[in-house]
Structure formats: structure tokens, C-alpha cells
C-alpha positions as CSV (number, residue, x, y, z in Angstrom):
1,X,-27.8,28.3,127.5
2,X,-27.0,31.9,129.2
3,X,-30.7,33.2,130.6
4,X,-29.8,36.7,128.9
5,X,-29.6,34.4,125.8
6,X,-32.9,33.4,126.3
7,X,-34.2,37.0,126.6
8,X,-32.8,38.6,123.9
9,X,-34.6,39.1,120.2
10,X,-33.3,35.9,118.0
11,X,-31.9,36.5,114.6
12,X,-32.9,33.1,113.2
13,X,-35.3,30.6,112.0
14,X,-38.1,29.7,114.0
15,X,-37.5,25.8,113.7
16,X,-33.8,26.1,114.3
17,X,-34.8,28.3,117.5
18,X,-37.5,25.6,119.2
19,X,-34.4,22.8,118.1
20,X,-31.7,24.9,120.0
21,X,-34.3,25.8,122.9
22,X,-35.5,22.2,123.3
23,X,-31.9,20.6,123.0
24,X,-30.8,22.8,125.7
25,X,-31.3,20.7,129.2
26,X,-28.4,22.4,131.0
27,X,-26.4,19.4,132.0
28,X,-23.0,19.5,132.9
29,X,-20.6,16.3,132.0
30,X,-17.6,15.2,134.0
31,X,-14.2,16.5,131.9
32,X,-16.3,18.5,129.6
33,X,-13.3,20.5,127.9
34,X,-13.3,24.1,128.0
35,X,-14.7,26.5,125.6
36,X,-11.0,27.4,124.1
37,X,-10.3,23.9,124.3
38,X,-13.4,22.9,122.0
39,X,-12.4,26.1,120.0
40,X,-8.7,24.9,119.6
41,X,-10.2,21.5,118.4
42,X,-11.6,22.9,115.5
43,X,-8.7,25.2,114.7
44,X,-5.9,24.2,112.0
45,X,-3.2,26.2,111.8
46,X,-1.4,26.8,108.3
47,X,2.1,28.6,107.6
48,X,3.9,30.1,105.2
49,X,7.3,32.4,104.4
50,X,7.6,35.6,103.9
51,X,10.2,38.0,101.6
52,X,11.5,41.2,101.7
53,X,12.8,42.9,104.5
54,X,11.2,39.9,106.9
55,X,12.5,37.6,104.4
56,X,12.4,34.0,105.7
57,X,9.8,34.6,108.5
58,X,7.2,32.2,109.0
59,X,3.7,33.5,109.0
60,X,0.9,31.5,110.6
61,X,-2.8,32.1,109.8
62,X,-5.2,30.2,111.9
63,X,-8.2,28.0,110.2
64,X,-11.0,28.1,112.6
65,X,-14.7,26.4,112.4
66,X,-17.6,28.8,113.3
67,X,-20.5,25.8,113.4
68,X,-24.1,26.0,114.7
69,X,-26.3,28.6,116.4
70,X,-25.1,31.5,117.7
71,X,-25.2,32.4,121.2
72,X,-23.1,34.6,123.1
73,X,-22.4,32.4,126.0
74,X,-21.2,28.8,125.7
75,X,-22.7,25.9,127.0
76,X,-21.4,22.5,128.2
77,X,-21.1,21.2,124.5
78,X,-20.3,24.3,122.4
79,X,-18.8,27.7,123.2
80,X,-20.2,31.1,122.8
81,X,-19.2,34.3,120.7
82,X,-17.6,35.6,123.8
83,X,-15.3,32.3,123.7
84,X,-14.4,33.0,119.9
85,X,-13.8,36.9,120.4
86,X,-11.7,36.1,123.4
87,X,-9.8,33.2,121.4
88,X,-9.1,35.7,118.8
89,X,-8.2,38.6,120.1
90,X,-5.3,36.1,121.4
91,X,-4.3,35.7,117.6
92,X,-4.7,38.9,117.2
93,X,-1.9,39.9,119.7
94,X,0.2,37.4,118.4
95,X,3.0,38.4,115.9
96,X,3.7,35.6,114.3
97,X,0.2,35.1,113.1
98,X,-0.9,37.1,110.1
99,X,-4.7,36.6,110.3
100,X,-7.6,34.5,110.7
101,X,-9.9,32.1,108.4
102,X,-13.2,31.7,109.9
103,X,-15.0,29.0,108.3
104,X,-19.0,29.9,108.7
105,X,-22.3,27.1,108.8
106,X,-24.8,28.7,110.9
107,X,-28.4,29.2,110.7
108,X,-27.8,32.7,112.9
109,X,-28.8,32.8,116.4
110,X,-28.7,35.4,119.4
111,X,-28.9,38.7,118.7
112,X,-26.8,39.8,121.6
113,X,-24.1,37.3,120.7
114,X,-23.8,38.8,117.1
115,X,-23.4,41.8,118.4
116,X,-20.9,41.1,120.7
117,X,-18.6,39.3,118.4
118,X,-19.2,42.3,115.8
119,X,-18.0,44.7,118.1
120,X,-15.1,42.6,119.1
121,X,-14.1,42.0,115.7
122,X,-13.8,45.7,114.7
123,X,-11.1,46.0,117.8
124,X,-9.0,43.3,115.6
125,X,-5.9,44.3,114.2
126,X,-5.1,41.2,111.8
127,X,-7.4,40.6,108.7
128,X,-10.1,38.0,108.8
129,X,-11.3,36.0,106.2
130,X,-15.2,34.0,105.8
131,X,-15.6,31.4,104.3
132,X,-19.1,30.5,104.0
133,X,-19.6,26.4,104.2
134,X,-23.1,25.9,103.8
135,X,-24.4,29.3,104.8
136,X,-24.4,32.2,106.9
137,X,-27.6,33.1,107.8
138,X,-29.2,36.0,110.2
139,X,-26.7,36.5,112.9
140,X,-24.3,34.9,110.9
141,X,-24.6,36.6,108.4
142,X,-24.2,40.1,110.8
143,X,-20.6,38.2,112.2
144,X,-19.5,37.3,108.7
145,X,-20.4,41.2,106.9
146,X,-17.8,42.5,109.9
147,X,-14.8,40.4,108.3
148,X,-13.0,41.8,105.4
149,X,-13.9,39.6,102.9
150,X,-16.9,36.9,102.3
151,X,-15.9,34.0,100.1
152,X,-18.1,31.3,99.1
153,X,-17.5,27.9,98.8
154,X,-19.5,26.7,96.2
155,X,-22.3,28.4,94.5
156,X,-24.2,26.4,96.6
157,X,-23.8,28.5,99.8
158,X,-26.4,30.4,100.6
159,X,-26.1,34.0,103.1
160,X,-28.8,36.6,103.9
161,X,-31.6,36.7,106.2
162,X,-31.3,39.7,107.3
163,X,-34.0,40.0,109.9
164,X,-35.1,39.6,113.6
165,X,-37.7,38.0,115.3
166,X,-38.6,37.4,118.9
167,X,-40.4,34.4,119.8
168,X,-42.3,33.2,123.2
169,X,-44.7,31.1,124.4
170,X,-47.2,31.5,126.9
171,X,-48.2,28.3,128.8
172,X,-50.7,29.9,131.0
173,X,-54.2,28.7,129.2
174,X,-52.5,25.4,129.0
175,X,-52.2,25.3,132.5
176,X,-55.5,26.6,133.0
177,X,-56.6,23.2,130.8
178,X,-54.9,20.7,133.2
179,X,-56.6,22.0,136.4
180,X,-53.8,24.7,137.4
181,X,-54.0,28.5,137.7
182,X,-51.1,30.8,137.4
183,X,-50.5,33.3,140.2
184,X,-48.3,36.5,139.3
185,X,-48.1,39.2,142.3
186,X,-46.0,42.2,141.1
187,X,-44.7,44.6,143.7
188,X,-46.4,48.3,143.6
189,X,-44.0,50.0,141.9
190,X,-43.2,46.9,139.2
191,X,-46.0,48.4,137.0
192,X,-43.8,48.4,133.6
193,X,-42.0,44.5,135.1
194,X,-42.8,42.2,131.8
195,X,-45.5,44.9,130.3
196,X,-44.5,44.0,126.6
197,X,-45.1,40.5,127.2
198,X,-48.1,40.6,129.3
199,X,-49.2,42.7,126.4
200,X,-48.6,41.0,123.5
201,X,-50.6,37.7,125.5
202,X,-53.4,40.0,125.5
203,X,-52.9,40.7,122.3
204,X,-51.1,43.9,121.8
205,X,-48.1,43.5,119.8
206,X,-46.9,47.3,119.9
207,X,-43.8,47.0,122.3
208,X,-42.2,44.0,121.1
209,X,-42.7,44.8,117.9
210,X,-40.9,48.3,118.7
211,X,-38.1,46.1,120.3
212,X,-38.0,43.8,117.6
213,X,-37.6,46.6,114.8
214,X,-35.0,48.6,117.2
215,X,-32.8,45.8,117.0
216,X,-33.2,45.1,113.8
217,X,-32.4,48.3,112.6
218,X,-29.1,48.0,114.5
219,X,-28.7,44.6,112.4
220,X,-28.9,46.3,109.3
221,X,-27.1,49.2,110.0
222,X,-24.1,47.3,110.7
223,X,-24.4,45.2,107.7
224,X,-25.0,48.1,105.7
225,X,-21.9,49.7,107.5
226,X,-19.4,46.6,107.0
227,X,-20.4,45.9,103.3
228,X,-20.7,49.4,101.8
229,X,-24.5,48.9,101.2
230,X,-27.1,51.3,101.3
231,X,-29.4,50.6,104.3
232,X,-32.9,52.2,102.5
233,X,-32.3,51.1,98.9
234,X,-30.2,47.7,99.5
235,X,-33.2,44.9,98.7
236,X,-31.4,42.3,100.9
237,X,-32.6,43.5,104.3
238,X,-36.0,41.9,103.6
239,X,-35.2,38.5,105.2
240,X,-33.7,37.4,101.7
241,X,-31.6,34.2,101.8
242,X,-29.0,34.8,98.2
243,X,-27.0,31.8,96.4
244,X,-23.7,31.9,94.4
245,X,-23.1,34.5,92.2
246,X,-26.2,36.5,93.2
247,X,-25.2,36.7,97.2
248,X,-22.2,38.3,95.4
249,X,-24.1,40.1,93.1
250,X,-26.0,41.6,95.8
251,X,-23.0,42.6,97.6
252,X,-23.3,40.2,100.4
253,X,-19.8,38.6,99.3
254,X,-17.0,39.1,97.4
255,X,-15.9,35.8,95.6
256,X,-16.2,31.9,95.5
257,X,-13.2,30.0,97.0
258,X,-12.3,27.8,99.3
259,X,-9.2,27.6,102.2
260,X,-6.7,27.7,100.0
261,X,-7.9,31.1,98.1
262,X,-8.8,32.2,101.5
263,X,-5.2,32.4,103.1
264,X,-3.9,33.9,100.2
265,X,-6.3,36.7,100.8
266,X,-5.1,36.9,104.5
267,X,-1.9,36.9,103.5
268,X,-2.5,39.8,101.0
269,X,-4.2,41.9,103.3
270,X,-1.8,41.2,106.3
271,X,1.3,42.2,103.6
272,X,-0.6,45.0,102.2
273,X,-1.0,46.3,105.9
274,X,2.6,45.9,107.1
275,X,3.9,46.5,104.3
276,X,6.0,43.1,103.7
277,X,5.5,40.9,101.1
278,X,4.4,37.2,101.8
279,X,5.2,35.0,99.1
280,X,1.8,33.0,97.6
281,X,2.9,29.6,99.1
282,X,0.6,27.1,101.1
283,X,3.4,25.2,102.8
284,X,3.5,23.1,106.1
285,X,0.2,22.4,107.5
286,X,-0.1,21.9,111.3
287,X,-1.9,20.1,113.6
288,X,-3.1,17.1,110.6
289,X,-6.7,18.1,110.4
290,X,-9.4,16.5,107.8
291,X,-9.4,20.1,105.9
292,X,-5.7,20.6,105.4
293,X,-4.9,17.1,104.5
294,X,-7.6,17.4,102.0
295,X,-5.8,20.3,100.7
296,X,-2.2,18.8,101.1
297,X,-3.9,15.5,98.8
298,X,-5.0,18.6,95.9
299,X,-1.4,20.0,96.1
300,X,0.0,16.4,95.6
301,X,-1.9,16.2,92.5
302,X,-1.7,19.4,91.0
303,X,2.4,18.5,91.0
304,X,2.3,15.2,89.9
305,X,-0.4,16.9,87.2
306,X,1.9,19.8,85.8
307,X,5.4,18.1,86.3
308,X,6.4,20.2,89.1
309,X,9.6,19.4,90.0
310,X,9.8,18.9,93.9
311,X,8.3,15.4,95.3
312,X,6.8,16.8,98.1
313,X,4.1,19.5,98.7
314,X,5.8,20.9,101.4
315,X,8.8,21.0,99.5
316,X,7.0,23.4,96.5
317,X,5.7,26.6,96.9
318,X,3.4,28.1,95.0
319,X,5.2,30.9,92.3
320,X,3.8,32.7,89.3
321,X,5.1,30.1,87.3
322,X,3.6,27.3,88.4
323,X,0.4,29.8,88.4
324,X,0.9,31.1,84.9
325,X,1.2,27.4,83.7
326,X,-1.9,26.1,85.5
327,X,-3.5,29.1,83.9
328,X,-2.4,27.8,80.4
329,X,-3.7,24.3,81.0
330,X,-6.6,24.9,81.7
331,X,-7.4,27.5,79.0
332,X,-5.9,25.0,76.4
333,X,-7.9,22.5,78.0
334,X,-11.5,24.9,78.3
335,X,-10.7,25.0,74.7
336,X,-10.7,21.7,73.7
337,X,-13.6,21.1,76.1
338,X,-15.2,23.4,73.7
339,X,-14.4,21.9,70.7
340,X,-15.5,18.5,72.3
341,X,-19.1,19.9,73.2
342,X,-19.6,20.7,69.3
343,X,-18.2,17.7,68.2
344,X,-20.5,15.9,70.8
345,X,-23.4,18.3,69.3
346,X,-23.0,16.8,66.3
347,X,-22.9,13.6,66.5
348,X,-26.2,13.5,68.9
349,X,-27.6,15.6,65.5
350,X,-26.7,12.6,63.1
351,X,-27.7,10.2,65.8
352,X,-31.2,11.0,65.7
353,X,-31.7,11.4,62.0
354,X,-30.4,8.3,61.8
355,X,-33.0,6.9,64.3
356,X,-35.6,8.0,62.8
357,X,-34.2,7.0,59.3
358,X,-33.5,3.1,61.1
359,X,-37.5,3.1,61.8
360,X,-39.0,4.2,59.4
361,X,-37.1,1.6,56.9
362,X,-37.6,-1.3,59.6
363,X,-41.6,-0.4,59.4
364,X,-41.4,-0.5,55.6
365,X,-39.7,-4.0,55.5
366,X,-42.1,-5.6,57.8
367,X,-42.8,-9.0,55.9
368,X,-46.3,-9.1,53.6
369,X,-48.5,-12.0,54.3
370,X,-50.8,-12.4,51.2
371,X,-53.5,-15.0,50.8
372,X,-51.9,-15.9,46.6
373,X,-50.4,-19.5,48.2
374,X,-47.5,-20.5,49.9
375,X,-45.1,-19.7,47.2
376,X,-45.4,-16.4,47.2
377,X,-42.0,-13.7,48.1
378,X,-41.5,-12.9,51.9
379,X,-39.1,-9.9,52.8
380,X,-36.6,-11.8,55.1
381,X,-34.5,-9.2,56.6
382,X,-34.5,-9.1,60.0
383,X,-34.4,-6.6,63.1
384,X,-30.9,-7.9,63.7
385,X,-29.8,-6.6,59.9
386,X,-31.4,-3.7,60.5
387,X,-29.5,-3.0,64.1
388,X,-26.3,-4.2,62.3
389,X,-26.5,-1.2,59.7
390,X,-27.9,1.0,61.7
391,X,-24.6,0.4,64.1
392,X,-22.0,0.3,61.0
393,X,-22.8,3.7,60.6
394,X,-22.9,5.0,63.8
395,X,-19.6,3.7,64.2
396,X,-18.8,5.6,60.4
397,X,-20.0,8.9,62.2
398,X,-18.3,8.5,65.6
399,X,-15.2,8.2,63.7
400,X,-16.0,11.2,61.7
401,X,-16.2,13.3,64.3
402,X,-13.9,11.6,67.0
């Protein structure tokens, strides 16, 4: 990890912090691949046509995995935000790509590194696209409010945490426990040299906590800033993680969707800025990643579902047809669902009366011992007649309903 790294307020979890911290042993590996390399690894490129007056021109948008904690240097196993704003500004500058998908998991990280690739960002001609994959928390949360759209995958992912901390540890009185005494000698004019921090192990919190709420403030302003949000009357800037619909409720996203939903939003921002019109199509996928082949398997079945007619997904693009009759099929079928759920209702209803009905006649026709003599009447009915009517008409009902 980059010293400055080290130095700089965090804007992330604690744990996540001491993990990153203690996993970082600075070793460097033999054919270690660069930091664009590793970038370019985790990068899937996707095209499609466009109309109009470029009409036949292939678009590209580029897919790329934003993973981990943020710093804003790379290491030997993972690249910084400087890598990714660098990498980016190359697609930026690149006309044959329209934008870029950035596809976000991070608990947040450096401080300095979010602010880097916020600034870098806002230098960015081409739209960009979040999706959030798990969450975006703290700093990444910060990268992710400077895209021009947050989508969610699933109601599942979380983003927020809109807060700073700054973490150390002193190891002097531990020192002083195994025998050894540490020995600082400033120079005469280093009087302010490490003051907040020989401060705060004295106990006096004031200057880091000044430094911690300076940069924070700069957090939230450009937050507040990127999202339209109020930076005195917002609630999220408490530290708040937010879920689903309320992280869009909140105004911390815009949407749930995945890849797919995201391109088309690229491509619709890219058009609506150059002023050409890029048909909705999700056509040949390259480089064979895990992501676009999982998408290329949903295309495959949402043809062979609604009868489209070409055999191949890259041989169909999406149109308002095949739209309008996906729409169709699925409100006939949220309809029927519907009528399903009452039927279902129902049934359960009559199951339970009759449950209680089946018991209380099986407790009435228990068999009566009396003492009058061996001749006297027994009740021979059985449990087994009992569950055999009591079946018969559950079977009389399902078909009732059914």
C-alpha cells in the first residue's frame, strides 16, 4: 500500500480497515501483471449498432469490475483509483466506445483515492453507469454518486455510509510493557511535526477531529453535489447504510437493474449527447467473460421463450416488438399469478376447516369400552377410514378450485 494511503482519513469500516492494513505485507511477485493489465482482466467489452445518420456503426461500451477497498495507489495484487481513472480516461478518448459500466462491491476505502477518481471522473466525456453488486459503501459510495446513474442489482444491495473516520494505533505503552522505551527527538523548529497525533495519545482529540470533519464535509458536499441532495437536510449523511428501494428512495440511486439495463442506459445517454440514435440491441459480446455469457444464456431463453424468430442471440436484436410482447406476457401472466394466489387462498381456507372438521369426528368415534360383557357394540372405523374421507374431499376441493 502507498504510505500517503496510510496517512490519509479512511472512509470505511473499521474491521475492513485493520483486514486491508494487516493483509498488506508489501511483497512483490515475479510476473505480477500490471495494474491495466489486472484492470483489462476484469473488463468485458459489449457492442452494439447504431442508426441514423451513423447508421451501421458499432458502438462498444466497456463492462468493468470495481472490487475491494479503495486506495488510490495499486499494490502488487490489485490496482488503485489512479489505475482506473487512467484506464478510463483511455475509453474515454476512444470514439468507438460510447461509455462505461462500472460494476461496484466495495466496503469504501481511502479518502484520497475517492477523491481522486471523483475528480477524474468529472473530466469524462462519455457517460458512466454503477451498478451496485453487493454494495457501495463510504468511498464507494463517493466514486459511484459522481456517475450519472446508480442502479441496483437486487434489492439486496446496500449503498451509504457516508462518513469518515481516521484510525491509529499507538504502540508506545506496549513497548514500554516488553522492556523498550521509545525515543522521539524533533528538530527545533519541528514544533507542529505530528502535534495532532501526539495529541490525541495524550488525549486531546481536537485536531484530528477537525481533520476528520474537514474531510468529511468535502465527502458530503460532493455527494450532495453529484446526486441533487441537500447537504443540511439530506438524512443520509449520518453514516446510514440504505437497501433497495429505500437507497432509491433516499436519492442515493436511481433504479434496480442489472448489465443488461445498464448498457441500454449508456447507450441512451451517449445518443442523447451526440445526438445519434443507438438502437436497444445487446448483440456480440467480447472477450467470453462469466457475466456476458450469463447474459448471452438469458437472451437464448427469452427467444426460445417468446418464439422469436432468429436461432441465435447474436443474430436478434432487441426492438419494441419483441419489448412490447415481453411486456404482454408477463402482464397476462402477473394476472393469472393473481388469480392463482386467490385460488391458492382458498383452498388453504377449506383445508383447514376441514382439519379441524377430520378431528373432531375421529375424537368422537374413538371406540367405547364398557364393562356390560363382551357382546356389547364397538365403533370399528378406523383412522385409515377417516384419512380416506378426509382425502376424497380434499381431492373434491382441489378440483374445485384447480
Amino acid at each position: 500500500m502507498h504510505i500517503s494511503d496510510r496517512e490519509s482519513p479512511w472512509l470505511i469500516s473499521s474491521n475492513n480497515l485493520e483486514a486491508l492494513l494487516a493483509d498488506d505485507n508489501g511483497v512483490a511477485i515475479a510476473n505480477t501483471p500490471t495494474h491495466t493489465q489486472m484492470i483489462e482482466a476484469n473488463t468485458t467489452m459489449v457492442e452494439a449498432k447504431t442508426n441514423g445518420s451513423n447508421a451501421g456503426t458499432r458502438k462498444r461500451v466497456a463492462v468493468i469490475g470495481l472490487t475491494g477497498a479503495i486506495t488510490k495507489y495499486g499494490n502488487w495484487y490489485t490496482p488503485g483509483m489512479v489505475d482506473y481513472a487512467d484506464y478510463m480516461h483511455e475509453l474515454d478518448q476512444d470514439a468507438s466506445v460510447a461509455g462505461t459500466v462500472l460494476m461496484v462491491d466495495s466496503p469504501g476505502g481511502s479518502a484520497t483515492g475517492m477523491f481522486h477518481m471523483v475528480e477524474e471522473m468529472a473530466k469524462m466525456n462519455k457517460p458512466i453507469v454503477i451498478v451496485v453488486d453487493g454494495q457501495a459503501a463510504s468511498a464507494a459510495m463517493g466514486i459511484s454518486a459522481a456517475a450519472d446513474k446508480i442502479m441496483l442489482l437486487n434489492e439486496k444491495s446496500q449503498v451509504g455510509s457516508i462518513g469518515t473516520i481516521i484510525s491509529f494505533v499507538s504502540m508506545k505503552g506496549y513497548y514500554e510493557k516488553q522492556g523498550a522505551k521509545v525515543i522521539e527527538v524533533y528538530a527545533s523548529r519541528s514544533i507542529d511535526k505530528n502535534k495532532d497525533l501526539r495529541d490525541a495519545e495524550k488525549g486531546d482529540m481536537t485536531a484530528l477531529q477537525a481533520l476528520t470533519d474537514k474531510y468529511n464535509d468535502i465527502f458530503i458536499a460532493d455527494v450532495a453535489r453529484n446526486r441533487g441532495l441537500d447537504a443540511e437536510k439530506s438524512p443520509v449523511f449520518t453514516g446510514k447504510m440504505y437497501w433497495g428501494q429505500e437507497a432509491i428512495s433516499v436519492g442515493l440511486a436511481d433504479g434496480i437493474g442489472g448489465i443488461p439495463e445498464a448498457i441500454q442506459e449508456v447507450l441512451r445517454l451517449s445518443e442523447a449527447s451526440e445526438g445519434t440514435n443507438t438502437q436497444n440491441t445487446n448483440t456480440e459480446i467480447i472477450n467470453q467473460k462469466p457475466d456476458s455469457m450469463k447474459f448471452k444464456a438469458m437472451w437464448t431463453a427469452l427467444i426460445a421463450l417468446f418464439a422469436f424468430s432468429a436461432a441465435k442471440p447474436e443474430e436478434t436484436e432487441v426492438t419494441d416488438e419483441h419489448l412490447a410482447k415481453i411486456d404482454e406476457t408477463i402482464t397476462s401472466l402477473t394476472a393469472s399469478l393473481k388469480v392463482a394466489e386467490e385460488k391458492v387462498t382458498a383452498l388453504t381456507s377449506q383445508v383447514a376447516t376441514l382439519t379441524t372438521e377430520n378431528t373432531e369426528l375421529k375424537a368422537k368415534s374413538q371406540p367405547i369400552i364398557t364393562t356390560k360383557g363382551a357382546d356389547a357394540p364397538i365403533d370399528t372405523n378406523t383412522d385409515s377410514d377417516w384419512n380416506n374421507e378426509f382425502s376424497g374431499k380434499i381431492g373434491t376441493l382441489a378440483k374445485k378450485y384447480l
